[in-house]
Steps between C-alpha positions, in 0.01 A plus 500: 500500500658875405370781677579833278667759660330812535673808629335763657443792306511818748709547818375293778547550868277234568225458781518750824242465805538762758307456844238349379224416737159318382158509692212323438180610705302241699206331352164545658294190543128493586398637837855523603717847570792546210809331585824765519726544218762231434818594360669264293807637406627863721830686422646293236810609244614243277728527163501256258792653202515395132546127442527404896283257627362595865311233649261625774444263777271384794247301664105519339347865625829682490404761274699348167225483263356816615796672363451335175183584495576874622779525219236363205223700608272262615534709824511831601830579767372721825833666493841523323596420163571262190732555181601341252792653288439835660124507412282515800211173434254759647489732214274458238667681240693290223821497694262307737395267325785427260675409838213260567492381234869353497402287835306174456378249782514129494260376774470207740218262321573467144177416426281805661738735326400326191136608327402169491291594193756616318744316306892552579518692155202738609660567893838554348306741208318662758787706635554670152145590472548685829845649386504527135767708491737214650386269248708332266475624135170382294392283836185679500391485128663231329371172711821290331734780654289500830503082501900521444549694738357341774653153413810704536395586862432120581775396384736718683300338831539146364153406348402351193347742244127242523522644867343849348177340411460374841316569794629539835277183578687316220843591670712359831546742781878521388380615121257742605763700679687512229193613343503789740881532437467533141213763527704704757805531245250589248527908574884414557504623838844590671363390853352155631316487795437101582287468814547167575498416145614133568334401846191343332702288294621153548885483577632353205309809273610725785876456401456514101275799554740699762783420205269645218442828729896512538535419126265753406674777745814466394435491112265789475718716790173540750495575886287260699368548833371148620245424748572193698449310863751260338853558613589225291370625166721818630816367471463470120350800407604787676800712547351714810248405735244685698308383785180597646290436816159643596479783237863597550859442369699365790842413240664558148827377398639320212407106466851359665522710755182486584500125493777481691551740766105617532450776759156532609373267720176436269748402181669226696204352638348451127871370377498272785147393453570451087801272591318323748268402204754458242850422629805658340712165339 
């Protein structure tokens, strides 16, 4: 399989969170009082630079996929802020949303992130509909150019070109996320954001998927900030880690170090509890 290279084609400074702090208000239920607030994620600064890999780590609840979800848009931050090659995500203006638009998510479940309607040809066809103007030439009127084009795409993720007919129901868990891998490249984004983008897999398609994602970062020169409780998925990916617990970031150093002279008390207790699991050899 041969991944094209594709360079960026303006500076990049890459992804910049300053104190950012996330609040969602408390649901009212039925003939019971509103519960407070909860904040999920409070004071947070985080850096992920051009083609690094910063995995961002903790137990379930710790506030990791709220900051995906804060840097996509899918929520709004109560304070601080988010940029992405010195664009600020909040503005709405087309420095806005070019920078958005050079950011893609791969989810958990493969197959809810999939329309499960929609062929892998029309999800992967779906993001140039949205953003024409990152479409590849004649992909939107010429259906042989559009066709080629995303067999291209599947085959830099490993599938078959028959996959493109195919419904997500059709597919494994292992090729639907490359399904969702394929479809993220589409806009040729220069950030990844992978929130636990190999948990719901089996092990075996964990490891050929993690290599595809490292493949895939290397080749096309993309940053990566990856979501994981897995410590062990860690060690291949990244080059710095993070690591939060309850909403805040308690450590950041690069991978060695941090695997092997952690300082917060909370980092050694989920290293200890990952090789209690699965022993080093």
């Amino acid at each position: 399989m041969t991944v094209p290279t594709t360079a960026p084609t303006t500076a990049s400074t890459g992804l910049r969170i300053e104190d950012l702090t996330v609040t969602y208000p408390g649901r009212r239920t039925r003939g019971l009082r509103r519960p407070p607030p909860m904040t999920a994620v409070r004071g947070v600064s985080l850096d992920v630079a051009p083609d690094e890999t910063v995995a961002l780590v903790g137990e379930s609840g710790s506030g990791k996929s709220t900051i995906a979800r804060a840097i996509v848009g899918l929520v709004a931050p109560s304070s601080g802020s988010i940029e992405f090659d010195g664009a600020s995500l909040a503005d709405r203006r087309a420095r806005g949303q070019r920078a958005r638009r050079n950011i893609a998510v791969i989810f958990q479940d493969p197959r809810t992130a999939l329309n499960p309607r929609m062929s892998a040809e029309a999800s992967i066809c779906e993001a140039w509909q949205a953003h024409p103007e990152a479409a590849p030439p004649g992909v939107r009127s010429d259906p042989r150019r559009r066709r080629d084009a995303v067999v291209d795409l599947l085959d830099q993720v490993g599938l078959d070109p028959d996959v493109a007919r195919k419904r997500p129901t059709a597919l494994s868990g292992g090729q639907c996320q490359r399904v969702s891998i394929a479809r993220a490249l589409a806009l040729g984004p220069r950030l990844l954001i992978c929130d636990e983008a190999v948990s719901a897999l089996d092990v075996s398609v964990q490891a050929q998927v993690l290599q595809l994602l490292v493949s895939v970062r290397e080749a096309r020169s993309l940053s990566m900030l990856f979501i994981t409780h897995d410590l062990g998925v860690v060690r291949q990916v990244a080059d710095r880690v993070a690591v939060m617990r309850r909403g805040e970031l308690v450590e950041s150093a690069d991978a060695q170090t941090l695997f092997a002279a952690p300082r917060h008390d909370y980092t050694r207790a989920l290293l200890d509890a990952a090789l209690d699991i699965d022993p080093v050899a």
